[in-house]
C-alpha positions as CSV (number, residue, x, y, z in Angstrom):
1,X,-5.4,8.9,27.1
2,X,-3.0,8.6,24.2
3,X,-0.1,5.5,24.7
4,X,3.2,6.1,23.8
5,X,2.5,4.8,20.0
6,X,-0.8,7.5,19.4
7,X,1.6,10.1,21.1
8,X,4.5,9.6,18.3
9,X,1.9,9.4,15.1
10,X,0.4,12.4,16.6
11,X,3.7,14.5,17.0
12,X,5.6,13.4,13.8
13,X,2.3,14.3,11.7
14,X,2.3,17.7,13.6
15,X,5.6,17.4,12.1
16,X,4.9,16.9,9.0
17,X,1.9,19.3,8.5
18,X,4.6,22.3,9.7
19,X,6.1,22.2,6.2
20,X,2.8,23.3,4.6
21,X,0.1,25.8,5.5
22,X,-3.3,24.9,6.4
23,X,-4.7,25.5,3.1
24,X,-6.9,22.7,2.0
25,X,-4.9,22.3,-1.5
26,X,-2.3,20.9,0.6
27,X,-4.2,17.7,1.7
28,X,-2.8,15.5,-0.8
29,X,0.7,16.4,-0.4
30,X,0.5,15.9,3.0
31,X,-1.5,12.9,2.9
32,X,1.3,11.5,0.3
33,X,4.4,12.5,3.2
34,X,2.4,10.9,5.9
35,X,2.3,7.9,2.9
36,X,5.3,7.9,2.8
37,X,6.7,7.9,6.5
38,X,4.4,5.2,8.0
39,X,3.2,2.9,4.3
40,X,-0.1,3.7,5.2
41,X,-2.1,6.8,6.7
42,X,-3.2,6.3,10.7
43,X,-6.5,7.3,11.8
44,X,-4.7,9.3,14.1
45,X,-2.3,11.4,11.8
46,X,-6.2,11.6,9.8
47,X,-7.5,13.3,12.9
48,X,-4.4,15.7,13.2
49,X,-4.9,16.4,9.3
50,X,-8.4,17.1,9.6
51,X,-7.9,19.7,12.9
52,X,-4.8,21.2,10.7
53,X,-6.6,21.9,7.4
54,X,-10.1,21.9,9.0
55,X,-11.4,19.4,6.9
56,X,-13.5,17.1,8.1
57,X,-12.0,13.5,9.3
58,X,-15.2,11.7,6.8
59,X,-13.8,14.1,4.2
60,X,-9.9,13.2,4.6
61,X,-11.0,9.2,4.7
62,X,-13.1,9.6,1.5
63,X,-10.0,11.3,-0.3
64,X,-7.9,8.2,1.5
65,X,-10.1,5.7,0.7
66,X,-10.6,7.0,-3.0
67,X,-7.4,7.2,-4.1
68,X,-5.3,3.7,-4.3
69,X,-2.1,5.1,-3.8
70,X,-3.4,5.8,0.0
71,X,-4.2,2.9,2.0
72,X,-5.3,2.9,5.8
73,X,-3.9,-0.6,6.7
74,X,-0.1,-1.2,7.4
75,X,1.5,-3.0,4.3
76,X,3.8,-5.6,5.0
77,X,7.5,-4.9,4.2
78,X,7.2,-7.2,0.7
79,X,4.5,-5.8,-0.7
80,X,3.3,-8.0,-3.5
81,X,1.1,-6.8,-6.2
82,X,-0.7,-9.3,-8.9
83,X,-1.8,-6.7,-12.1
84,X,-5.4,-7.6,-13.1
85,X,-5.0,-5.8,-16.4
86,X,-6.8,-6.5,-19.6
87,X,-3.0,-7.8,-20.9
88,X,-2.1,-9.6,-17.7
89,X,-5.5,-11.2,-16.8
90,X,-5.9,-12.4,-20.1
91,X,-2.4,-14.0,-19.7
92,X,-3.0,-15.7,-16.6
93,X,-2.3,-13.6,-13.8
94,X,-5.5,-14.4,-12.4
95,X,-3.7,-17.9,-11.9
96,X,-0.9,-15.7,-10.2
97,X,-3.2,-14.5,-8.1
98,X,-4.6,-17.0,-6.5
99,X,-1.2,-19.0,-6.5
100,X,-0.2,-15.8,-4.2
101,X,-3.0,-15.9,-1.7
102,X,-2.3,-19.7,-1.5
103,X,1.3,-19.4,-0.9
104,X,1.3,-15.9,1.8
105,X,-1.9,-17.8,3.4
106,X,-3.5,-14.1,3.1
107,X,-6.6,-12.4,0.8
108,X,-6.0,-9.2,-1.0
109,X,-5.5,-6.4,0.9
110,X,-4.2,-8.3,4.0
111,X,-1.0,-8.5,5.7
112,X,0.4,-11.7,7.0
113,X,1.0,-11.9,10.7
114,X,4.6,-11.4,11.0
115,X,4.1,-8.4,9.1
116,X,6.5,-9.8,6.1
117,X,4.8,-9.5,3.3
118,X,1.0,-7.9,1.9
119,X,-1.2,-8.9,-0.8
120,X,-2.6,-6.1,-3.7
121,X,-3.6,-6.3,-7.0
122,X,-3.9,-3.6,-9.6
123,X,-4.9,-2.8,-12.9
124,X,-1.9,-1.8,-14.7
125,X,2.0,-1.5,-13.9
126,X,2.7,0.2,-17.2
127,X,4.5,-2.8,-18.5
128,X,1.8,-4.7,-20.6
129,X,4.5,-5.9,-23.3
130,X,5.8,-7.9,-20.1
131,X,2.4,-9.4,-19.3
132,X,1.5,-11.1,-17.1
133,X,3.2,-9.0,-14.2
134,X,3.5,-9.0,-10.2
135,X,5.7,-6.5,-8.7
136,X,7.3,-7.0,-4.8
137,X,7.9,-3.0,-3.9
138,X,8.4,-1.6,-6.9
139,X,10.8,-4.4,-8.5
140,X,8.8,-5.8,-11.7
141,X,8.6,-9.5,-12.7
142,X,7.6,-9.8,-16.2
143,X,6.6,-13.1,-18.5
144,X,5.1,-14.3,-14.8
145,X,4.0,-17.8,-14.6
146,X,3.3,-19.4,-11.1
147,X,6.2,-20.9,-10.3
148,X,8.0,-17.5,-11.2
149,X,6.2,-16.2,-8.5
150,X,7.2,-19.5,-6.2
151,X,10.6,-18.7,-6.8
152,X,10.3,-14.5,-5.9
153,X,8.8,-15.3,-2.6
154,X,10.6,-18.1,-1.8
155,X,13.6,-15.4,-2.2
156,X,11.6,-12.9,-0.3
157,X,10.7,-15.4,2.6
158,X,14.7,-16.3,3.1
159,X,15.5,-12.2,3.9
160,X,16.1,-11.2,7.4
């Protein structure tokens, strides 16, 4: 039996999936709206997808999974993003990295427990002349060193 939470996902991605029909070139525009509304995609609204386009639920994951736009785990509401690129790493943002984990007491790809803030890394942000870069939401710090990064979440961790 659905609670209260499964019943919403499941109603506003019936929602969602009535602005498009059932045709399977749809998934990933749906899959980007459902993106979009919850920062990640629910199993549940996955389910709903799969019954909608008649795609299989494995099928829907595997696009979910392959693409890393999509993500299946909530993201915290700063999500901070470490570029591994050729430009950055060799710059130190390996250094970043690890000054990040330390300081959010998360891994990549986790979320801390009050929900606050989420831990990525990437290959390239586009701004390699910047190197090395981390980006909170889509704000870009360039020329990062690890107290720059100190000083971003420190910002960050003062908010609401």
């Amino acid at each position: 039996m659905p609670n209260c939470v499964d019943k919403k996902i499941i109603k506003e991605t019936q929602e969602i999936l009535s602005k498009f029909t059932n045709s399977k070139d749809n998934l990933i525009i749906i899959l980007e709206e459902v993106q979009k509304k919850y920062g990640y995609i629910p199993q549940l609204a996955q389910v709903e997808i799969s019954e909608y386009l008649n795609i299989p639920v494995a099928e829907i994951y595997g696009v979910v999974t392959f693409y890393s736009r999509f993500t299946t785990k909530p993201k915290g509401k700063y999500n901070v993003s470490v570029c591994l690129g050729t430009a950055c790493f060799v710059k130190g943002s390996k250094e970043i990295l690890e000054r990040a984990k330390q300081k959010l007491g998360i891994e990549e790809g986790e979320t801390s427990k009050d929900g606050k803030f989420s831990l990525d890394s990437t290959r390239c942000v586009g701004a390699c002349g910047l190197a090395p870069v981390f980006t909170v939401n889509n704000e870009v710090y360039g020329k990062a060193t690890v107290k720059k990064l100190d000083e971003v979440i420190d910002e960050y961790m003062k908010k609401d």
